[in-house]
C-alpha positions in Angstrom: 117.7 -106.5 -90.9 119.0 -108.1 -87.7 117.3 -109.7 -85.0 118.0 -107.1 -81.4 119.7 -109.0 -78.7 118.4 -106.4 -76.9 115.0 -106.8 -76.7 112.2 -109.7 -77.6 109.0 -107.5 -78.4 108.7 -104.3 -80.5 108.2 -101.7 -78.0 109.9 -98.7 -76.6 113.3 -99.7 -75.0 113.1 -96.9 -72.5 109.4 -96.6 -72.0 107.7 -100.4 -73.2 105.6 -98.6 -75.0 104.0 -100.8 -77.9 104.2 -99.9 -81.8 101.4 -97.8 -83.3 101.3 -96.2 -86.2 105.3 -95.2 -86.8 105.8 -94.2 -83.0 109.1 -96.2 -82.6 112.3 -95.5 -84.4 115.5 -98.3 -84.7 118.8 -97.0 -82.9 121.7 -98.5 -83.3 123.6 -98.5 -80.0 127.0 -98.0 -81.7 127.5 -94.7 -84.0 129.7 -94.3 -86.3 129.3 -95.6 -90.0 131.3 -99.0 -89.1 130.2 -99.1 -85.2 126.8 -98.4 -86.8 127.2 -101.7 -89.5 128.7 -103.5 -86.7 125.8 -102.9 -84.6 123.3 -104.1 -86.9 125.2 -106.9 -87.5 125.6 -108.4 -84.1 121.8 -107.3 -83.3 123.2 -104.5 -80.7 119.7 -102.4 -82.0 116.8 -101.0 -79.8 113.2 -99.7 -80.5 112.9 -95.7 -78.9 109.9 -94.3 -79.5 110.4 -91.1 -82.1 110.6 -89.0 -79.0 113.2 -90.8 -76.9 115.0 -91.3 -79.7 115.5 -87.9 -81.2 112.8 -85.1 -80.8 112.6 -84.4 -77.1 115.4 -83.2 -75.1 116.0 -86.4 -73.0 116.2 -88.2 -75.7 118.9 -90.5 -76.5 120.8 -88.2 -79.0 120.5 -85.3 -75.8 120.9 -87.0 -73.1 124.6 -88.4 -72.8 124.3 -90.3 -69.4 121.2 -92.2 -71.1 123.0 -92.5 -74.1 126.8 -94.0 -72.2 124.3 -96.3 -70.1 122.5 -98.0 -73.2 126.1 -98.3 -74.8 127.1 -99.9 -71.4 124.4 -102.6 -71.5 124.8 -103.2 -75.5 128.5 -104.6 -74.4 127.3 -106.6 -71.7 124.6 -108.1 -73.6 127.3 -108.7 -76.6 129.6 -110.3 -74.1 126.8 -112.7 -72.6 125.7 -113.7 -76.4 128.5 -114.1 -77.9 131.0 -115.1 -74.9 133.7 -116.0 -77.6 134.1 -113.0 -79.5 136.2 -110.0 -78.6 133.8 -106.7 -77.9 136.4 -104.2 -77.8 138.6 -105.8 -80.4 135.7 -105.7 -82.6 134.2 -102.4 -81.6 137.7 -100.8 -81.0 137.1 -99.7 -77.3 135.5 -101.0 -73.9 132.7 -98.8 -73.1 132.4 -100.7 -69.6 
């Protein structure tokens, strides 16, 4: 498993709210089987707690503004960590 570039501490992405118990799920920003590989690969992961992530209806999987915006800031945290690769070369499209 990756290291996130997203995020230092294993918490909720959305909420901060700390592990306990199996509370937080992994998302991979990117979906897609490839986009999905590719995102574990370059760390562009977060923790959502189980109901952010799929279970409630504003959870990430429901809510397609929240979901756009976390795809948004997976690209611009790629392009700040890894200034010389190509985002939408690699990922095929520029989500910015």
């Amino acid at each position: 498993m990756s290291k996130s570039i997203m995020q230092d501490e294993k918490v909720c992405f959305i909420t901060g709210t700390p592990l306990y118990g199996n509370n937080l799920h992994k998302h991979h920003i990117f979906r897609g089987e490839k986009q999905r590989e590719l995102s574990e690969k370059y760390g562009l992961w977060v923790y959502l707690r189980a109901d952010w992530h799929v279970f409630a209806s504003y959870g990430i999987h429901n809510d397609r503004e929240l979901f756009e915006s976390l795809q948004k800031a997976g690209q611009a945290r790629f392009e700040e960590v890894y200034p010389e690769l190509d985002f939408e070369k690699i990922f095929g499209r520029n989500y910015i």
